[in-house]
C-alpha positions in Angstrom: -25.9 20.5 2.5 -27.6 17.5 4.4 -25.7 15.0 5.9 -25.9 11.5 6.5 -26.6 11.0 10.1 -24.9 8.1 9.8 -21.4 8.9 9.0 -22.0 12.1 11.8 -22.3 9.5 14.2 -19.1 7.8 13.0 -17.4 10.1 14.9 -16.1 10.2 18.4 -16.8 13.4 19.3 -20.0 13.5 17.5 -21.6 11.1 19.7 -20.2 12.4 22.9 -21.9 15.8 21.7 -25.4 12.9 21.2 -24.6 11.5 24.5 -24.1 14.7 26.5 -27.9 16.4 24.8 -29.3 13.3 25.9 -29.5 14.6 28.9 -30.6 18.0 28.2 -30.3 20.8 25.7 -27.1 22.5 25.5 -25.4 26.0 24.2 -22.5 25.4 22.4 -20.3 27.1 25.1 -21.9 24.5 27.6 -21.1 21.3 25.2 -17.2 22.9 24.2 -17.2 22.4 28.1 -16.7 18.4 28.5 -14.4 18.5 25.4 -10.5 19.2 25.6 -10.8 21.3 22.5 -11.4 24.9 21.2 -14.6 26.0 20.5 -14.9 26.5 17.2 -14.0 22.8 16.4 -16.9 22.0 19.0 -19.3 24.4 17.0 -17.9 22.3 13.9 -19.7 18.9 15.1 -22.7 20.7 15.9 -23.0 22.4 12.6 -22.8 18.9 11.3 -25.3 17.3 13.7 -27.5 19.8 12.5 -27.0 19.8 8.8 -27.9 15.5 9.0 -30.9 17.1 12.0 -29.8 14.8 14.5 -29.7 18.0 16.8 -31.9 21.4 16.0 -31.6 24.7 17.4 -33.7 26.2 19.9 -32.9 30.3 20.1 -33.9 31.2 23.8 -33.4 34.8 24.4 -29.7 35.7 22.9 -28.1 32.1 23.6 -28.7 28.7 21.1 -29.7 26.3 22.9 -29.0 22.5 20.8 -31.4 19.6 21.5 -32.1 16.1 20.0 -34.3 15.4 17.4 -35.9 12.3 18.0 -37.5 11.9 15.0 -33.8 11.1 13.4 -32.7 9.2 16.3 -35.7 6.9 15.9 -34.5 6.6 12.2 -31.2 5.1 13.7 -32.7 2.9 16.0 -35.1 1.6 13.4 -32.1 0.8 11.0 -30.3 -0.7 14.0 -33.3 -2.8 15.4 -33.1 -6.2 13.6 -29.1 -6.2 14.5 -30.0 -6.0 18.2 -32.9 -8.7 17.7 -29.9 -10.9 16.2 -27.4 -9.9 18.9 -30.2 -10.9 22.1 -31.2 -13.6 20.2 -27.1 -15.1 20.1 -26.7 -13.9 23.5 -30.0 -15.9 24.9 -28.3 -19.0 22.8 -25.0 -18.6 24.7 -27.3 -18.1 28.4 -28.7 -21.5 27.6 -25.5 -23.1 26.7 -24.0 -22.4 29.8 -26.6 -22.7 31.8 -26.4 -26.6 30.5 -22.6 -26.3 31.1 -23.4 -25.5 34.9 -26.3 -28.1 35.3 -23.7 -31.0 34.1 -20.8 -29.6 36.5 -23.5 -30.0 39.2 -24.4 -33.6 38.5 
């Protein structure tokens, strides 16, 4: 079944797991590590991360290893891209406004 990378990132933990293989890939062991949870519900959010290919496998020896795929991250970013446009350009309007608001409490 594929996912929607979308509603995998809806969750908490989800995007910890993102956050955490940003850094560098992971085992699963290593990544149920930072979590105050078993295992098995860690391996849960990876299976799901994988199944929308936010993350892919990488077998190294006899260990997993999980690692972003930036192909689907760029697919995020792309979606997100004209919000952020909107949200510098508001906060660029607000910089100006009180930048005037300080110029007249100098005068």
């Amino acid at each position: 079944m594929r996912r929607d990378p979308f509603q995998a990132i809806a969750d908490p933990s989800r995007r910890a797991i993102v956050s955490l293989l940003i850094l560098h890939a992971m085992t699963p062991n290593a990544l149920a590590e930072h979590f105050n949870t078993t295992r098995q519900a860690v391996s849960k959010h990876i299976k799901i991360l994988t199944e929308c290919e936010l993350v892919k496998p990488r077998p190294d020896g006899r260990e997993i290893f999980y690692e972003l795929n930036p192909v689907k991250l760029k697919e995020i970013a792309d979606w997100l891209a004209p919000f952020k446009q909107l949200w510098e350009a508001r906060f660029n309007e607000l910089d100006t406004i009180l930048e005037q608001l300080k110029n007249k409490q100098h005068e």
